[in-house]
DRENDO-1510 file (C-alpha; in Angstrom, 1 decimal, always signed):
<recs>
REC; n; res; u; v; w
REC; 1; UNK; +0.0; +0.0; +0.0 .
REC; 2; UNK; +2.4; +2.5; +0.4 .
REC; 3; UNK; +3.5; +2.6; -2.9 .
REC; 4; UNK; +0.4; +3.3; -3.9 .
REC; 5; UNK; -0.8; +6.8; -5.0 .
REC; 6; UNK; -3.2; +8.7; -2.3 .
REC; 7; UNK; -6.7; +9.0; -4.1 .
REC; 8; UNK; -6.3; +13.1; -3.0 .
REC; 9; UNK; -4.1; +13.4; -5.4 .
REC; 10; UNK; -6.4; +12.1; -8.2 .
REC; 11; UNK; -7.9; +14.8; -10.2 .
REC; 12; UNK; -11.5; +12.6; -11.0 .
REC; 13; UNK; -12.2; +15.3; -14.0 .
REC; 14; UNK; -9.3; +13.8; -15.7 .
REC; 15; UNK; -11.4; +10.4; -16.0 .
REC; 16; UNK; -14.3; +12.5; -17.1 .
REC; 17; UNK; -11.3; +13.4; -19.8 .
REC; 18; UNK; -9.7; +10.3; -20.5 .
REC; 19; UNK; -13.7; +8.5; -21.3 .
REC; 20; UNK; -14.0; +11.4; -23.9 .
REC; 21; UNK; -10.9; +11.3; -25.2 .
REC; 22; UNK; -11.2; +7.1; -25.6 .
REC; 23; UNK; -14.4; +7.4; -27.4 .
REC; 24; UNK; -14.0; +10.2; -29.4 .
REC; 25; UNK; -10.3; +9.1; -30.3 .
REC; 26; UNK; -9.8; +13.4; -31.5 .
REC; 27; UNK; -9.2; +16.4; -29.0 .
REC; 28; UNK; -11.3; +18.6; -31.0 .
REC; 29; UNK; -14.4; +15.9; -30.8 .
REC; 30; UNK; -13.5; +15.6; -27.3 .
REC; 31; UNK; -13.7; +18.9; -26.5 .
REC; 32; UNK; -16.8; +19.4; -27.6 .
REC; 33; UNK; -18.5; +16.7; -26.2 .
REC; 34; UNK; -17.3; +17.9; -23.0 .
REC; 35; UNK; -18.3; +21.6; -23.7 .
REC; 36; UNK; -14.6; +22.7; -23.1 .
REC; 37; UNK; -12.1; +24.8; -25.3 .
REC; 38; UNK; -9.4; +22.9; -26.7 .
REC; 39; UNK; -6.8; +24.0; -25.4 .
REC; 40; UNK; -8.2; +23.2; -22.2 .
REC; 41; UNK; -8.5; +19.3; -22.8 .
REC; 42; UNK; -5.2; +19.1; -24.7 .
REC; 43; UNK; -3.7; +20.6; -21.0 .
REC; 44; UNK; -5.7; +17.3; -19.5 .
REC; 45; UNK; -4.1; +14.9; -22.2 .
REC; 46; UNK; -0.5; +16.4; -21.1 .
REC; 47; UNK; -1.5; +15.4; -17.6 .
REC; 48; UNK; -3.2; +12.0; -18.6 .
REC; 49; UNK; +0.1; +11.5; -20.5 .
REC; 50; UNK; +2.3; +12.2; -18.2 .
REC; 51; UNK; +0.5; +10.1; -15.7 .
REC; 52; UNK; +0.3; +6.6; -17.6 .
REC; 53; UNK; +3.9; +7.5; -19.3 .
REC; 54; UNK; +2.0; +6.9; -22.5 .
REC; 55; UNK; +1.1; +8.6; -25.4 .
REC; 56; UNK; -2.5; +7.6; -25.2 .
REC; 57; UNK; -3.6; +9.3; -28.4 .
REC; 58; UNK; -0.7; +8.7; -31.8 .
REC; 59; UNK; -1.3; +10.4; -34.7 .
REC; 60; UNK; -1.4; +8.4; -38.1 .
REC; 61; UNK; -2.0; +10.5; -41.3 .
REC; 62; UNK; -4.7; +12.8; -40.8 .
REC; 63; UNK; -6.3; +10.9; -37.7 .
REC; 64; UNK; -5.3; +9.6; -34.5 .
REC; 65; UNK; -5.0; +6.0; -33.3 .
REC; 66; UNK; -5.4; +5.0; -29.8 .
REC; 67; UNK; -2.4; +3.1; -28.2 .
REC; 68; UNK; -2.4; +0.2; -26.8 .
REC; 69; UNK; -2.5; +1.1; -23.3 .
REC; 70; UNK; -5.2; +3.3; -24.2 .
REC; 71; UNK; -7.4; +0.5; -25.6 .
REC; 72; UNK; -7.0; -1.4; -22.7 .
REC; 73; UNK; -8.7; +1.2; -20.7 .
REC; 74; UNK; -11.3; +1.9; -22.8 .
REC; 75; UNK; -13.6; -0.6; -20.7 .
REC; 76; UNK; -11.9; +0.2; -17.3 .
REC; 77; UNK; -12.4; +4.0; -17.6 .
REC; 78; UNK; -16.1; +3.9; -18.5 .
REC; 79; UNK; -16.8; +1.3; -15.9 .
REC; 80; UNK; -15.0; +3.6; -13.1 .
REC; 81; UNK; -16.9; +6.7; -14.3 .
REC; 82; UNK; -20.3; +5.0; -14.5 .
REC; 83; UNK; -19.3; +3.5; -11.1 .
REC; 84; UNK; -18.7; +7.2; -10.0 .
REC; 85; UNK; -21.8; +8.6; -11.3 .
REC; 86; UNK; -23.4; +6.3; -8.8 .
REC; 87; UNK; -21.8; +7.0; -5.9 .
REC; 88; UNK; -22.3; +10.7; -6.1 .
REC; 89; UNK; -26.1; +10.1; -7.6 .
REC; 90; UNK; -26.8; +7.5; -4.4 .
REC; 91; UNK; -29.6; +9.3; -2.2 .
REC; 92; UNK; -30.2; +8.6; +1.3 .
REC; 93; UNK; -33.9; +8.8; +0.4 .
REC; 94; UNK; -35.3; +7.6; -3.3 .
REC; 95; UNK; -38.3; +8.5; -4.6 .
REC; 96; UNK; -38.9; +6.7; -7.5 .
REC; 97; UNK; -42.0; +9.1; -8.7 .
REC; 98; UNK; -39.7; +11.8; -8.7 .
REC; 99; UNK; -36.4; +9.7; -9.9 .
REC; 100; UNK; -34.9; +10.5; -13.7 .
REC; 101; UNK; -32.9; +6.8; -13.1 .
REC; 102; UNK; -31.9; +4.9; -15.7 .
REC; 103; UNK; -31.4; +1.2; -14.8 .
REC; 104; UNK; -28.9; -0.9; -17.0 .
REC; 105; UNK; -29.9; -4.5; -17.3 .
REC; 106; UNK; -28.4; -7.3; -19.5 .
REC; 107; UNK; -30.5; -10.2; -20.8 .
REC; 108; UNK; -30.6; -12.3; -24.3 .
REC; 109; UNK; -34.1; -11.7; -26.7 .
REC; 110; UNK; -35.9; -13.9; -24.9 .
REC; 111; UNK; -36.2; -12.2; -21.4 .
REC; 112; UNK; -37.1; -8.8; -23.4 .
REC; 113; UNK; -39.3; -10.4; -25.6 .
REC; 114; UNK; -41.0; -12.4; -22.2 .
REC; 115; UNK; -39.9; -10.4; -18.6 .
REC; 116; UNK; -38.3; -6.9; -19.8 .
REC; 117; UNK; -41.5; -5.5; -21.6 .
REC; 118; UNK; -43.7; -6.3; -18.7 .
REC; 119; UNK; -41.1; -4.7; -16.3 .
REC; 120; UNK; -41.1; -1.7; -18.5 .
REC; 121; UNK; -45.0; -1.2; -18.3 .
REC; 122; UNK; -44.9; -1.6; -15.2 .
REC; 123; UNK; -42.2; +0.7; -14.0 .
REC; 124; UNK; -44.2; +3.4; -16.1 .
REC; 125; UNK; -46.9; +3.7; -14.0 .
REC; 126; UNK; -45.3; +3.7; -10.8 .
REC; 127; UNK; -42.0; +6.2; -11.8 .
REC; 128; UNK; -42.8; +7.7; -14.8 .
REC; 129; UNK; -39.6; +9.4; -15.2 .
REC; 130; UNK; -37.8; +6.3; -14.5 .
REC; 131; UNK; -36.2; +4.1; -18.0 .
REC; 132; UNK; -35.0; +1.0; -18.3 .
REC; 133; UNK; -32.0; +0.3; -21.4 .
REC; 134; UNK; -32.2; -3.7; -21.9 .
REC; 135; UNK; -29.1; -4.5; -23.3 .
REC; 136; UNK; -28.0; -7.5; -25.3 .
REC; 137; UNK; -25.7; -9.7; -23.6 .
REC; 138; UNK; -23.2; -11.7; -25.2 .
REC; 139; UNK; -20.7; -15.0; -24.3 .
REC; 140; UNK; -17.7; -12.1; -23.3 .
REC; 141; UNK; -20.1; -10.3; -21.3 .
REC; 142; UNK; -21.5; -13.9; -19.2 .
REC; 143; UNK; -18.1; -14.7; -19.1 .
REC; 144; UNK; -16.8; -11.5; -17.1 .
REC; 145; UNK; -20.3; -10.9; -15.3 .
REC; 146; UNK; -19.2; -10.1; -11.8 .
REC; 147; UNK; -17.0; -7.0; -13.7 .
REC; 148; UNK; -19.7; -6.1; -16.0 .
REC; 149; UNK; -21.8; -5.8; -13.0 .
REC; 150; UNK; -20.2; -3.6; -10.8 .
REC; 151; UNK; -21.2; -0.9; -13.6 .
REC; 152; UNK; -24.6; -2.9; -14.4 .
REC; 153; UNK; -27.9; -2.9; -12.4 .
REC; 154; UNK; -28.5; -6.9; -13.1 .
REC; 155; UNK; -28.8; -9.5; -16.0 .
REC; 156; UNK; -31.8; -11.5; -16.5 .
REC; 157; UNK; -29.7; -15.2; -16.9 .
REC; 158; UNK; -31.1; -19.0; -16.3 .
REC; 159; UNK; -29.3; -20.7; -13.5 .
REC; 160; UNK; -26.2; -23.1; -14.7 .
REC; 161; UNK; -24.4; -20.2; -15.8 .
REC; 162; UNK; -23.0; -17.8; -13.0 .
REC; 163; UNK; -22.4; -18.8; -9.5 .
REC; 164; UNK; -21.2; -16.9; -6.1 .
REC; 165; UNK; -23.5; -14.0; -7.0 .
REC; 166; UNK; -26.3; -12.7; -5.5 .
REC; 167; UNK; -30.0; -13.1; -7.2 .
REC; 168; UNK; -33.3; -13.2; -7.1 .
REC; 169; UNK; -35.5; -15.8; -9.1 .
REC; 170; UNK; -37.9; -14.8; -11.3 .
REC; 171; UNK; -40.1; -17.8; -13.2 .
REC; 172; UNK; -39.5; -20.9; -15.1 .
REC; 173; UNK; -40.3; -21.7; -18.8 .
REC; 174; UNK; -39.9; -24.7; -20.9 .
REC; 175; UNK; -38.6; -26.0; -23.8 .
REC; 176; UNK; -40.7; -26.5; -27.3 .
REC; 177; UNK; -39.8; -27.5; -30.8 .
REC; 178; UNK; -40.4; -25.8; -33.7 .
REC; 179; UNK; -40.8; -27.6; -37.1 .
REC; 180; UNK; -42.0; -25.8; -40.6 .
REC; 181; UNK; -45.6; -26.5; -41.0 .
REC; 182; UNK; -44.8; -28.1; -44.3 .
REC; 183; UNK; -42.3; -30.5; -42.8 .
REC; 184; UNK; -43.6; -33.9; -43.8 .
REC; 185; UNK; -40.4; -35.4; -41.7 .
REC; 186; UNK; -42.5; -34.7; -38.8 .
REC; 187; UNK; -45.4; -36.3; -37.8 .
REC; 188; UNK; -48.3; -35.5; -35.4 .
REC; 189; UNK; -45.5; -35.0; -32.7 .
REC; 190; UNK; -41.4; -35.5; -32.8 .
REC; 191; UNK; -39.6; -38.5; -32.2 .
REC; 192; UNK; -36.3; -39.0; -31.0 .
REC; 193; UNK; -35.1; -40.4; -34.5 .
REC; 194; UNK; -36.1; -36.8; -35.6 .
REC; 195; UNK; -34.0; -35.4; -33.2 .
REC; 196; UNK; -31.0; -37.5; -34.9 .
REC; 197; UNK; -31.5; -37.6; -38.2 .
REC; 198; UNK; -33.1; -34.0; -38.9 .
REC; 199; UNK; -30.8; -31.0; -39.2 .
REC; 200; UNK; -31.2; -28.5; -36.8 .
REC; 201; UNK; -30.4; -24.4; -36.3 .
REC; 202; UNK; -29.4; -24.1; -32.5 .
REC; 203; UNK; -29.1; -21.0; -30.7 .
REC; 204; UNK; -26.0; -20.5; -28.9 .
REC; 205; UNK; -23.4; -23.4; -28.9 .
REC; 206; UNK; -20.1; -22.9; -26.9 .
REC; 207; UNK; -18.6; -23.5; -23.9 .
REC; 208; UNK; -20.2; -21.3; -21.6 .
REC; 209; UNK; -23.2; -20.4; -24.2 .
REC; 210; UNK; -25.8; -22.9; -24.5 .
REC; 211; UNK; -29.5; -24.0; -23.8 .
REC; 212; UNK; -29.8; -26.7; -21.2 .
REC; 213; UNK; -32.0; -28.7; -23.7 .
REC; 214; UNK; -29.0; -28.5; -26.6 .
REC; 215; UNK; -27.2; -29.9; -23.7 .
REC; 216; UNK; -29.4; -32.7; -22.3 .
REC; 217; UNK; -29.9; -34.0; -25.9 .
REC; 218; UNK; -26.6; -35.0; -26.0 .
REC; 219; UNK; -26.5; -36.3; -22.5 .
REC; 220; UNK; -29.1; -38.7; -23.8 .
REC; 221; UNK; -26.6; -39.8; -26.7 .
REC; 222; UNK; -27.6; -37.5; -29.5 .
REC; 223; UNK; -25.8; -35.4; -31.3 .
REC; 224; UNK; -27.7; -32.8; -33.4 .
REC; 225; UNK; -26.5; -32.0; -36.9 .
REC; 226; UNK; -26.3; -28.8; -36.3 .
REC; 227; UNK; -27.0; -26.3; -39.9 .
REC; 228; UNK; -26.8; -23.4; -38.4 .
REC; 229; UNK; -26.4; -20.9; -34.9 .
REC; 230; UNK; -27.8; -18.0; -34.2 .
REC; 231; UNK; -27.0; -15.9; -30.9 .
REC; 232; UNK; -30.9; -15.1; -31.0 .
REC; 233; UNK; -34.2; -16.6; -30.0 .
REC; 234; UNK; -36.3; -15.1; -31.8 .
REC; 235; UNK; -34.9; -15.4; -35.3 .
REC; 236; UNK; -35.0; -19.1; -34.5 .
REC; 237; UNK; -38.0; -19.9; -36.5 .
REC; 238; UNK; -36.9; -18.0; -39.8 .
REC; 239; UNK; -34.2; -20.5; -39.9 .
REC; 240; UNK; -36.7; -23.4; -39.5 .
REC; 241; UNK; -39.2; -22.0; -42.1 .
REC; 242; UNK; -39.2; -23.4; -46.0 .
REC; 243; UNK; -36.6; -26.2; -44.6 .
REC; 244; UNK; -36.7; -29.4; -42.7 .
REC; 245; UNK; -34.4; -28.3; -39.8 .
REC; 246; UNK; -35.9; -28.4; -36.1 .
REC; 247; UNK; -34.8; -25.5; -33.4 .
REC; 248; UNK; -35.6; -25.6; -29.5 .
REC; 249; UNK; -36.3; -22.6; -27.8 .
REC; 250; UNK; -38.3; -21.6; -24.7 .
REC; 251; UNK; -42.2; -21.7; -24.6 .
REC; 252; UNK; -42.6; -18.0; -23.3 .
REC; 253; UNK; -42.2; -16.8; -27.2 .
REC; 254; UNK; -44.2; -19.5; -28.5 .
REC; 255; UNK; -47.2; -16.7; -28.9 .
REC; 256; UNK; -44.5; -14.3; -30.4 .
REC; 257; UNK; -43.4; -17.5; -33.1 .
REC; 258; UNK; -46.8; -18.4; -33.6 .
REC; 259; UNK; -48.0; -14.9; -35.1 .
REC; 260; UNK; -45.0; -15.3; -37.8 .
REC; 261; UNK; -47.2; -18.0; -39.3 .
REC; 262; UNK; -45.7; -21.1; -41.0 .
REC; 263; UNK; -44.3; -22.8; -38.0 .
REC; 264; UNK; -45.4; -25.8; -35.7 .
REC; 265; UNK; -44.6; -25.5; -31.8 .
REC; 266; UNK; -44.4; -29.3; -30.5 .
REC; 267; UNK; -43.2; -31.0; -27.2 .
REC; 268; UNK; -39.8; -32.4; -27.1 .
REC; 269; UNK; -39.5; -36.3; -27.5 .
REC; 270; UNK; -37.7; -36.8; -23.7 .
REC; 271; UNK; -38.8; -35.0; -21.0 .
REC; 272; UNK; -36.9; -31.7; -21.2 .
REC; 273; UNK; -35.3; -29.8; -17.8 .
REC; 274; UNK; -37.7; -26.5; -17.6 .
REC; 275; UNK; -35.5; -23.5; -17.1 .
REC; 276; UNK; -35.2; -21.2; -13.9 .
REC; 277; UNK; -35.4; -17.8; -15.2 .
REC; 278; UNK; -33.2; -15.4; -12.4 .
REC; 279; UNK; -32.0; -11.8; -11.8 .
REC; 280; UNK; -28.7; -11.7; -11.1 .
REC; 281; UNK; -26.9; -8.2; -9.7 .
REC; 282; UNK; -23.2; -7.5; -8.5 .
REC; 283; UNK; -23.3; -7.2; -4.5 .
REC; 284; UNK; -22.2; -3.7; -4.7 .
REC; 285; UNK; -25.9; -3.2; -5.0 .
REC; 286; UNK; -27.3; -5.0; -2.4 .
REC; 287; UNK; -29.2; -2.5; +0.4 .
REC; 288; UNK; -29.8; -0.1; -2.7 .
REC; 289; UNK; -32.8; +1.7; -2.3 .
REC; 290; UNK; -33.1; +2.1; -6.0 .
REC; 291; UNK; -31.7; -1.5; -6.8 .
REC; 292; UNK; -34.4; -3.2; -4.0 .
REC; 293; UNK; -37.2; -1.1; -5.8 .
REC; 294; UNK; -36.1; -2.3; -9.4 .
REC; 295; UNK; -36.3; -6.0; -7.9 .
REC; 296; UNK; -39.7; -5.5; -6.4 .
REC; 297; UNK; -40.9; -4.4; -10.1 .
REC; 298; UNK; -38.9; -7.3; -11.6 .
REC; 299; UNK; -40.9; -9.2; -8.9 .
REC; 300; UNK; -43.9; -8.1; -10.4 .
REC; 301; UNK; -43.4; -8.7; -13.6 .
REC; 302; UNK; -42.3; -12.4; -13.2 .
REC; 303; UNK; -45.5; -12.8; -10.7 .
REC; 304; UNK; -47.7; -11.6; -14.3 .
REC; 305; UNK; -45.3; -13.4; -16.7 .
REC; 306; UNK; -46.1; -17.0; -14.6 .
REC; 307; UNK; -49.9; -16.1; -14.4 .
REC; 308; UNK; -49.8; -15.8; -18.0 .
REC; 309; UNK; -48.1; -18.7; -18.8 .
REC; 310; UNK; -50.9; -21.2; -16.6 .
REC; 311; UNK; -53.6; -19.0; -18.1 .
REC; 312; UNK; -52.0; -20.6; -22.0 .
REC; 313; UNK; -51.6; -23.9; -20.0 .
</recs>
């Protein structure tokens, strides 16, 4: 520790600086997104400089290039500022009818297109000046969750995939084929020599991407000939249509599928694990006010989402 640097003597307007000048890759851009003069931010580049003992910005040609340094902090820097915002946004009392907040949650299509909508409407009415911004999440992002979540406000993930965080559940869903109406492979109902011998378009397929019923089939000695993957649920069944390959995907978006027309939803052949649906948030936030009133709405939501889903039987 005592070689390390006394935060006092941290100027935090130089991160404010260094995000600008990361994303913008240009002084002049930078400065402008900042609202400063030039000269101004080219006297906090000196100092950003001079700190790291790095260039940070090299010019090639007519533009500039970050180095490599500098693109190693592209991710750290806006994760420390967002992580800054918070601290000096946190209130001792929250009033969410009053609140501007914007809460950051990750998810794939399939919670948006099931959970996230609901938790939209429903955050409307009771904070209206309140947003949500449902973002995408990827393999990287899984992969590096605790990080991604200190800057975060939760991911919507299944359980099997992220352990030693804190989380709340939210419903379970299960697992459905889908098969081109015109698909005279298929029968009344899908067999397990379908599952072998038909091609199929899987979504997600690596080590620490997958669906649990991808996985099960090949616990039970199959191995899909796999066509195609697709890091989306929902574009599932435009892969299945006009063809004779099968896909898998949850039952929450069979009403969503069924509206595109052209596509049979039938049960899987073995008796499929159903799939605990959870919130999962980095313990930073834990005894937020504003975090425990986003759960209670995600709550909600999931509460509607299950009574929907025994309403359809």
């Amino acid at each position: 520790m005592p070689d390390d640097p006394p935060l006092s003597r941290l100027d935090l307007n130089l991160l404010v600086a260094l995000d600008a000048l990361l994303r913008e890759r240009s002084v002049t851009r930078a400065a402008e997104r900042l609202h400063l003069s030039q000269p101004a931010l080219s006297a906090s580049l000196a100092r950003l400089r001079k700190h790291f003992d790095d260039p940070i910005l090299t010019r090639r040609g007519n533009s500039y290039e970050l180095t490599p340094l500098a693109l190693r902090l592209i991710e750290r820097t806006a994760t420390a500022l967002d992580a800054t915002r918070r601290v000096f946004e946190s209130q001792a009392l929250w009033d969410p009818r009053q609140s501007t907040r914007e809460f950051l949650v990750y998810g794939s299509d399939h919670a948006f297109a099931t959970i996230a909508h609901r938790v939209s409407r429903l955050a409307r009415t009771k904070a209206p000046g309140v947003r949500f911004r449902f973002q995408l999440h990827t393999p990287a992002v899984v992969e590096d969750a605790e990080n991604r979540l200190r800057s975060a406000d939760a991911m919507v993930l299944p359980h099997g995939f992220l352990t030693d965080l804190p989380f709340a559940d939210l419903w379970r869903d299960r697992w459905v084929v889908l098969a081109d109406e015109n698909n005279t492979a298929v029968g009344e109902s899908v067999t397990m020599d379908d599952v072998a011998e038909l091609p199929w378009v899987l979504s997600y397929q690596s080590r620490s991407a997958f669906t649990s019923a991808g996985r099960q089939m090949r616990e039970l000695g199959v191995e899909p000939r796999v066509e195609a993957v697709v890091e989306s649920f929902l574009t599932l069944p435009y892969f299945v249509l006009g063809t004779d390959r099968l896909a898998i995907v949850q039952a929450g978006l069979a009403p969503v599928i069924r509206r595109i027309g052209g596509i049979r939803v039938l049960e899987p052949p073995f008796d499929a694990t159903p799939v605990l649906n959870a919130l999962w948030w980095h313990p930073v936030h834990t005894r937020d006010p504003e975090h425990e009133w986003m759960l209670g709405v995600f709550a909600e939501a999931a509460a509607e989402l299950a009574g929907d889903q025994e309403g359809h039987g």
